[in-house]
C-alpha positions in Angstrom: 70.6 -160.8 40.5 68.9 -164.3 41.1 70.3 -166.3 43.3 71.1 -170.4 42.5 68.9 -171.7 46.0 65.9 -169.1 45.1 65.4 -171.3 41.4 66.2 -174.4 43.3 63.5 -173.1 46.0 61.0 -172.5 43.1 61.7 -175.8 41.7 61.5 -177.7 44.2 58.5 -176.0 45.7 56.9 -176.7 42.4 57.5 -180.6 42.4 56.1 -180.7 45.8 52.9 -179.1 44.3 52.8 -181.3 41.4 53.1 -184.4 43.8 49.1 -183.8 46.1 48.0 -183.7 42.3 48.3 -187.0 41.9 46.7 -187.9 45.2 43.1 -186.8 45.6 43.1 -186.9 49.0 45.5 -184.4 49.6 44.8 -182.4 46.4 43.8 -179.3 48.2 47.5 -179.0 49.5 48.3 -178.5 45.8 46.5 -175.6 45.9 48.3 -174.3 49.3 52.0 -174.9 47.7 50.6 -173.8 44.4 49.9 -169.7 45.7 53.3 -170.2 47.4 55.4 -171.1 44.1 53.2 -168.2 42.5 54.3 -165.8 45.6 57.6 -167.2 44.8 57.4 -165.7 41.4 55.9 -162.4 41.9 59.0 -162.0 44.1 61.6 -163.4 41.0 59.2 -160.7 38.5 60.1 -158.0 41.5 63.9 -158.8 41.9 64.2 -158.8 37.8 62.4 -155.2 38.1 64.8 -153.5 40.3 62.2 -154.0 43.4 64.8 -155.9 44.9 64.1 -155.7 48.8 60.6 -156.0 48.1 60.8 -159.1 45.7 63.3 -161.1 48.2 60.5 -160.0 51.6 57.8 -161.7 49.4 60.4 -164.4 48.4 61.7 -165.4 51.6 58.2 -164.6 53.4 56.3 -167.2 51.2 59.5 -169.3 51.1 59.8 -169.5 55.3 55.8 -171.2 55.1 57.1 -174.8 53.7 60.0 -175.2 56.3 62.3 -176.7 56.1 62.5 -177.0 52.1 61.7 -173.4 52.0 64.5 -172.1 53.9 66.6 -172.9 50.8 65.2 -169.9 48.8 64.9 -168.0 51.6 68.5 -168.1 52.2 69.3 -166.6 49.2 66.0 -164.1 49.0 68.2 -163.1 52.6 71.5 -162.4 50.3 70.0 -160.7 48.2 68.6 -158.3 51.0 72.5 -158.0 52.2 73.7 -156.9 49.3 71.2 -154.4 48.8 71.4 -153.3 52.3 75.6 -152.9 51.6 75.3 -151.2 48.1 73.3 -148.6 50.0 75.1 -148.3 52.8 78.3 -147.8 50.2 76.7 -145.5 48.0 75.2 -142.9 50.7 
């Protein structure tokens, strides 16, 4: 499951892109946040596919770069890790 700070991560991460769009001096940093929001979502496409550990590494991993907004999705790419961890531990 998705947790509420990784969509507010994505969200926000996305607004920070969209902002260096409208300055052209800073436009390449766009482009920097933009492969992060798209990291961001290869790791939401993981955690909806059952790759759960692996989508919340790439989550929190890209997340940790734009610190300290990032550490909001990262936080819950981490609870998601937990709970995995703990649903394993219980079912071995």
């Amino acid at each position: 499951m998705i947790k509420p700070q990784m969509i507010v991560a994505v969200i926000i991460h996305s607004l920070i892109a969209l902002s260096f769009l409208g300055d052209p001096h800073y436009s390449f940093l766009s482009y920097f946040v933009g492969a992060i929001v798209l990291c961001n979502i290869i790791g939401i496409m993981l955690i909806s596919t059952n790759k759960k550990i692996l989508g919340a590494k790439i989550f929190m991993i890209s997340s940790a770069i734009l610190v300290p907004v990032g550490l909001i999705g990262a936080i819950g790419a981490r609870k998601i890790i937990d709970e995995e961890k703990k649903k394993n531990f219980y079912n071995d």
